[in-house]
KOLMAR-628310 format. One record per atom (N, C-alpha, C, CB): residue in three letters; z, x, y. Coordinates in pm, whole numbers, plus 50000, padded with zeros to 5 digits. Glycine has a CB too. Layout:
<atoms>
ALAZXY...
</atoms>
This chain:
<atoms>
UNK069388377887197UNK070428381287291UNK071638386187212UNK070788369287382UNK072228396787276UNK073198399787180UNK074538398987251UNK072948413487115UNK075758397187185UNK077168393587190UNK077778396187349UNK077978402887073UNK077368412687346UNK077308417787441UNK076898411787613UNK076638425487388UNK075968407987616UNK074938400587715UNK075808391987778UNK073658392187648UNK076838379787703UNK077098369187681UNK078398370087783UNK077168365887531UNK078358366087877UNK079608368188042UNK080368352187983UNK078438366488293UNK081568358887914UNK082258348387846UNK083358344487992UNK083098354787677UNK083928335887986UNK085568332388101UNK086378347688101UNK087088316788005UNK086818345987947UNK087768359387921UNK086868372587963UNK088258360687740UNK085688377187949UNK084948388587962UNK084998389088132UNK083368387587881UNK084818375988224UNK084718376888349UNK085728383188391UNK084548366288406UNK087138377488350UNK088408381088390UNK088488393088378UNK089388375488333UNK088328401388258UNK088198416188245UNK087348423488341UNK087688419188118UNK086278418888414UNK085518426888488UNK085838427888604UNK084418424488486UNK086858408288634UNK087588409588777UNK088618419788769UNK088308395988828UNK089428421488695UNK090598430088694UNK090498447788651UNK091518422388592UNK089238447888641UNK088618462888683UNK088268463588782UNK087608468488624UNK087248457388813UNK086778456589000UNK088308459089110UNK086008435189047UNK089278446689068UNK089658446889123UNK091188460289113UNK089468434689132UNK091248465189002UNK092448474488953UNK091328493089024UNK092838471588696UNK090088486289071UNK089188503289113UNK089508500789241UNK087178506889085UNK089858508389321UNK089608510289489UNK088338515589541UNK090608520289549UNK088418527089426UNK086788531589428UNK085648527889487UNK086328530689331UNK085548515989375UNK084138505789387UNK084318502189552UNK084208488289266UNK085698493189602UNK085818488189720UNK085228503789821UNK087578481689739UNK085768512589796UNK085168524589914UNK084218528889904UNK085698535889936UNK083598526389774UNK082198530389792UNK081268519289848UNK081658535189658UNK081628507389827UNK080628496489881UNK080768500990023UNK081038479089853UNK081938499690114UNK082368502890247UNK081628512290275UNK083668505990270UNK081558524290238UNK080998537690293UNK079458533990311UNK081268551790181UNK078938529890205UNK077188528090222UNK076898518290328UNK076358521890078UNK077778512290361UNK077498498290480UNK077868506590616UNK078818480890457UNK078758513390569UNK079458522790707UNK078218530690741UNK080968535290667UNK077838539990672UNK076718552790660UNK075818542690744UNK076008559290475UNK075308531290730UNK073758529290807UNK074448523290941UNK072398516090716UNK075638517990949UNK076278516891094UNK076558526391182UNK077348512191092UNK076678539691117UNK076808547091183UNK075588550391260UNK077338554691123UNK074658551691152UNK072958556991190UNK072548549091268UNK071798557391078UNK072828534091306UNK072368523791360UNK072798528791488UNK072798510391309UNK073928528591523UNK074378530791643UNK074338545791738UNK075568526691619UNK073858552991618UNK073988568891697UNK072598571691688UNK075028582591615UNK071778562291672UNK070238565391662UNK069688574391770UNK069408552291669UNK070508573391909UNK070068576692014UNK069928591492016UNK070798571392107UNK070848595391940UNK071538610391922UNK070458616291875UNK072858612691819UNK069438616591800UNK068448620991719UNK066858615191729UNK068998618591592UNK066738606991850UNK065378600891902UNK065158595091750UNK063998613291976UNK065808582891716UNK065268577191617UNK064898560691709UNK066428577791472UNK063978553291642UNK064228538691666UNK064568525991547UNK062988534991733UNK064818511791608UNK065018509491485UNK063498504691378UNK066138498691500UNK062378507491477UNK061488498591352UNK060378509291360UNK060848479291390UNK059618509991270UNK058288519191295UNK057518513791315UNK057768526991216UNK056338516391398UNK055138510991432UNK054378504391342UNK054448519191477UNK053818509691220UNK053288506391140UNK053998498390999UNK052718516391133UNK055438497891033UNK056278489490947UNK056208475891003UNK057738494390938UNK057388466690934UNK057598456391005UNK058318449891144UNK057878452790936UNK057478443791206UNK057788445091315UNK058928430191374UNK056358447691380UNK059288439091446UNK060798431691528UNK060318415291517UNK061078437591744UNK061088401891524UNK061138393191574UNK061808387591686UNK061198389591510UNK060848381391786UNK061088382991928UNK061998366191933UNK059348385592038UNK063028372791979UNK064048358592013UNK064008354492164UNK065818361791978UNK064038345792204UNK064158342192373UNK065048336792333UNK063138334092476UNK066288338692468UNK067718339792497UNK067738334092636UNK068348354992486UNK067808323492716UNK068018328492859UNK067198326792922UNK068268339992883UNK065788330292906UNK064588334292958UNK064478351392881UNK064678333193146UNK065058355992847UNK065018375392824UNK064728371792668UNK066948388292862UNK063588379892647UNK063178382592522UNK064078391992421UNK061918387992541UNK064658389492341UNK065098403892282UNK063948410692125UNK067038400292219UNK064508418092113UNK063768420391990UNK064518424391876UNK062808429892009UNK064628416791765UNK065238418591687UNK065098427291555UNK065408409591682UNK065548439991532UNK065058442391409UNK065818436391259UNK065018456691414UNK064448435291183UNK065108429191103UNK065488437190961UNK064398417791091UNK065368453290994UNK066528459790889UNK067898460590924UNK066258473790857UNK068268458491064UNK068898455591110UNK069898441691079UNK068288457691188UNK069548431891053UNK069698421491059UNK070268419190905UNK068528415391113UNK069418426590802UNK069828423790662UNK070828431890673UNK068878426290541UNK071288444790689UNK072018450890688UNK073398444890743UNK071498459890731UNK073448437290829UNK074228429490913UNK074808418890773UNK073208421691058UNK073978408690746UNK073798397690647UNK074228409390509UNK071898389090650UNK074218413790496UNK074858423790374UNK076068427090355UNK074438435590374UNK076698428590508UNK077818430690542UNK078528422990525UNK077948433490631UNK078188410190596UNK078988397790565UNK079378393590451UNK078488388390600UNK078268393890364UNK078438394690232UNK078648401790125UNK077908391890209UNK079268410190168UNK079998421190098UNK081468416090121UNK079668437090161UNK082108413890244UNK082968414490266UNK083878398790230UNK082768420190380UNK083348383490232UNK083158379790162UNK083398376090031UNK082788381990183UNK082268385889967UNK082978387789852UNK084268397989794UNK082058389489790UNK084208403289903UNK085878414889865UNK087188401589899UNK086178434790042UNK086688394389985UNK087458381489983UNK088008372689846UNK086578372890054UNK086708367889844UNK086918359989686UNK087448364589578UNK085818356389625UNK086818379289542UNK087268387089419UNK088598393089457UNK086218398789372
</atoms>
């Protein structure tokens, strides 16, 4: 292993205070989370759905009595979000 490799206290601090001295990084994380929200929601616009037949398929939640169907690229994408944001918190 070399010197390099080695995520010292002081080396962390340096990587927080780039992360955090780039706006960049922050708009680019945003935009790629934005980009599939957008697609998510305007799916309609372009006869897309969210799951393919032969992909993985939805998990069925009962609510109520009403089944929904959940997709679950959907769902990570969601859980991604959170945790992105999160961490724009902490850092």
């Amino acid at each position: 292993m070399t010197d390099a490799t080695i995520l010292t206290p002081s080396r962390l601090a340096a990587v927080r205070g780039h992360v955090r001295g780039n706006p960049l990084l922050l708009v680019g994380g945003i935009m790629a989370v934005a980009i599939v929200f957008i697609a998510l929601f305007a799916r309609k616009l372009y006869g897309a759905t969210l799951h393919d037949p032969n992909g993985v398929r939805p998990l069925p939640v009962h609510i109520g009595g009403k089944l929904f169907e959940v997709d679950m690229n959907a769902a990570l994408v969601i859980v991604g979000s959170v945790v992105l944001v999160v961490a724009v918190f902490i850092f």
